[in-house]
N, C-alpha and C positions, 0 to 999 in steps of 0.2 A: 508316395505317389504325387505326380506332379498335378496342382490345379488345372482345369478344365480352359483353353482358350478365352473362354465366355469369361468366364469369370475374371481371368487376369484384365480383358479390354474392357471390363464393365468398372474396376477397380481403378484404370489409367482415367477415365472417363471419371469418373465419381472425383478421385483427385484433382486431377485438372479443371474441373467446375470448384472445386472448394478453394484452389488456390487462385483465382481468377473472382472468384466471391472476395475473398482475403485483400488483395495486393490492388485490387482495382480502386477502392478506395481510397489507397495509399499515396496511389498513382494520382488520382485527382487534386489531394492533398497539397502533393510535393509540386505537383505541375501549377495549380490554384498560387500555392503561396511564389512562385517565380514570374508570374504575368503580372502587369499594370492594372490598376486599379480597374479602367475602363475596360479592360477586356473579359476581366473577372465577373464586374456585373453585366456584361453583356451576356449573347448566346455563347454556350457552352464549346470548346471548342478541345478536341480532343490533341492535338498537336498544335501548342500554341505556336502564335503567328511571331512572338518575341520572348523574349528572358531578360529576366531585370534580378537583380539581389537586391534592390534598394527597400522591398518590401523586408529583410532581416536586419537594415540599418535602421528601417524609423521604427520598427515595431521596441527598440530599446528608449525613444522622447517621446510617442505617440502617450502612451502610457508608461509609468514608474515598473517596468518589469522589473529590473534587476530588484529593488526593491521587493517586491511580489518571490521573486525566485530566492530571495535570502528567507523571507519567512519561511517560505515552504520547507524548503531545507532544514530551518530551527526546529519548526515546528513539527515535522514529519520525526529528523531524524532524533529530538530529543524523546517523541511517542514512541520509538523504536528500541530506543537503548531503556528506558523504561519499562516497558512491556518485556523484554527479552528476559533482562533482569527479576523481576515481580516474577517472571512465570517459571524464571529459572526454577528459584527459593520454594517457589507456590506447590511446582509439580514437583519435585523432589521429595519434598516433605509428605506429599499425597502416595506417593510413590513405593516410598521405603517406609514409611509406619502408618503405625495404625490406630486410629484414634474417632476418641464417641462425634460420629457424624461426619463423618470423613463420606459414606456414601451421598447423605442428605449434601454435601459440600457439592462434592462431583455432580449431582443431578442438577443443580439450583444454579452453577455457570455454565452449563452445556445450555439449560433453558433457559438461559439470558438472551440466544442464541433469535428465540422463537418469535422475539418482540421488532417491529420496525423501528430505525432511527428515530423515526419522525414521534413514535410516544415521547420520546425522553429530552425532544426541543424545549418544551414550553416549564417541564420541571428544573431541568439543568436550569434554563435562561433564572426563573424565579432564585433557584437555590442560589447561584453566585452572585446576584445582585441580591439578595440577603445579607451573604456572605460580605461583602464590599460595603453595604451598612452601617454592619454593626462591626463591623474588623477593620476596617480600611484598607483590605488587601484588595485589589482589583482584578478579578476574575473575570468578569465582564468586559471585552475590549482588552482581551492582553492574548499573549503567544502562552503566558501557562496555563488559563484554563483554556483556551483549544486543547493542547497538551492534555490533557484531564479528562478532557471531554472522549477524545481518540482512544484513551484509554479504557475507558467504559464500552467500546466499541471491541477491538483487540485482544483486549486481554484475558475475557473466558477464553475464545479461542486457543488462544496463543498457551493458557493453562491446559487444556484437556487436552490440544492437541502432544503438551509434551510429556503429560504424564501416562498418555499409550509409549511414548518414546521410550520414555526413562525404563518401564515395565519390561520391555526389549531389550535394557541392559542386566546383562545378568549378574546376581548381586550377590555371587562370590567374587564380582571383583571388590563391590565394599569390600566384603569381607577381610578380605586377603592386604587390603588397603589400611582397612582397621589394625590387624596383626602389623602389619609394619610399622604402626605408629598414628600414620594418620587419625585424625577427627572426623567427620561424619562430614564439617565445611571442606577439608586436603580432601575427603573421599568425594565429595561433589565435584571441586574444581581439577583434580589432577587425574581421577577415572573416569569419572561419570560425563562430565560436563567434552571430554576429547572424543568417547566413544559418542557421543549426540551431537556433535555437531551440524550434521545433514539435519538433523528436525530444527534443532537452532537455526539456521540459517532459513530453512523456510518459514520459520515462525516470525522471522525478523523480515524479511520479504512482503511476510503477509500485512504486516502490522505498517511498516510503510508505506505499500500499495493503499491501506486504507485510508491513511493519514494523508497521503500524497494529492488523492484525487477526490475528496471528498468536499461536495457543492456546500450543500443543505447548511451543518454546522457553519463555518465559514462563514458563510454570509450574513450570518442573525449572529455570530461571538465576536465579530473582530470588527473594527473600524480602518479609519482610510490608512492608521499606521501599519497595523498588524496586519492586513488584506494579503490572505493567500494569493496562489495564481490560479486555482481553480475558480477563483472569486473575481480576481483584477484580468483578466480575459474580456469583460463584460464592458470592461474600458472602450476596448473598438470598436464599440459600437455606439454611437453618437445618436441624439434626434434628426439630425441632417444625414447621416449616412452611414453606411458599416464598413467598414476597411477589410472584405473579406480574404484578400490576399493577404494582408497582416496577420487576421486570427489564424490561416495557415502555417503561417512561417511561425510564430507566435508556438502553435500548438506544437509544431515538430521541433523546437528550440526543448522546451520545456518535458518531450518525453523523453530526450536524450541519457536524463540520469536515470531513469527508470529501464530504457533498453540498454545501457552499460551494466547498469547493475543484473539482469536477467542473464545478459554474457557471459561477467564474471562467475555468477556462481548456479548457471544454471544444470551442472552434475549434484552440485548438494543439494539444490532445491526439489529434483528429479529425485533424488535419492532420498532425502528426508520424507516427503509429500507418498510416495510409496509406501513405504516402513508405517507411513503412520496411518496410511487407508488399507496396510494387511494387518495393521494391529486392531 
């Protein structure tokens, strides 16, 4: 039976306000970051009166971006490949055996879940200037403990969410994997680990995403070397004035690897992120 008129124009209606919510912003964004400084802090003006790009030339001498967009990238993508990895081994293990406190395990990083960032500033800060005292490794003001820090962040996640995954693969392919010879690591990387890829990828998505944009840490771990971009943003903004067309261009420069990467892989993200909210 086909839906009632009402309801399909009440549906076009409802959409066309959400996408108009969504892209109007975007629009302000892209149009902000192509006007001249004076017109930006002027009155708002919906069809600008000019176009300039020179706001995506200075935004690279105004402030050290490139610089700012290499950390991110270290920083982000080495929390990524760490996390992916730890949760690989982590869930696997939780997954297929069974061992004393294996439930206590599973309940104790789901509810790591429950606590804000902001408890674990002031211990983290303490522990790694400890750590830098009495070691001389330098956690404090470096790209590995952010790395560290992200992790702490991530990685229950990124654990529970794949050990609903793994639970999804059925474990007569061990099995059968076992029988052929394989070890328990051939049956992780050559069965397990191709069947899951969809949750692997959104696990990896997530852990980036977190890594990617995240203020708070950043700002209090890292100094003017190691300075993310969620952090070196804060550049544009001077006591004499704020370059608002620059943090425009600025901000759409810096989500480009984040909307390439949702591109690439957003059927296994869609795919994995399902599987793992029916499991």
């Amino acid at each position: 039976m086909a839906p009632p008129r009402s309801f399909l124009w009440s549906r076009r209606i409802f959409l066309t306000l959400l996408t108009g919510f969504v892209l109007i912003p975007v629009y302000v964004m892209v149009s902000s970051s192509l006007k001249p400084l004076a017109d930006v802090t002027g009155k708002f003006r919906w069809l600008p009166s000019g176009l300039t790009v020179r706001p995506y030339i200075d935004i690279w001498s105004t402030v050290p971006l490139a610089k700012y967009f290499v950390n991110s990238l270290i920083v982000a993508g080495a929390a990524t490949i760490a996390s992916v990895v730890i949760a690989v081994f982590a869930a696997y293990a939780v997954s297929r055996y069974d061992f004393r406190g294996k439930r206590v395990f599973t309940v104790t990083v789901l509810s790591t879940q429950m606590f804000p960032g902001i408890l674990f500033l002031l211990p983290l800060f303490l522990i790694y200037v400890n750590i830098g005292n009495a070691t001389g490794i330098a956690l404090f003001g470096s790209r590995g403990g952010l790395i560290l820090t992200y992790l702490t962040f991530s990685l229950p996640f990124s654990i529970w969410m794949l050990i609903g995954y793994f639970d999804s693969v059925p474990r007569d392919l061990d099995e059968a994997a076992l029988v052929d010879g394989c070890g328990p690591f051939g049956a992780l990387l050559r069965i397990v680990v191709p069947a899951a890829v969809p949750g692997i990828v959104a696990v990896a998505v997530y852990a980036f995403m977190t890594a990617w944009g995240e203020v708070l840490f950043a700002s209090v771990m890292t100094n003017d070397t190691t300075r993310t971009l969620a952090v070196g943003l804060q550049g544009y903004s001077t006591l004499s004035d704020v370059y608002w067309n620059q943090i425009m261009a600025a901000s759409l420069v810096v989500s480009v690897p984040v909307v390439v990467g949702f591109l690439l892989l957003q059927r296994y993200l869609v795919a994995g992120l399902t599987a793992g909210a029916v499991k």
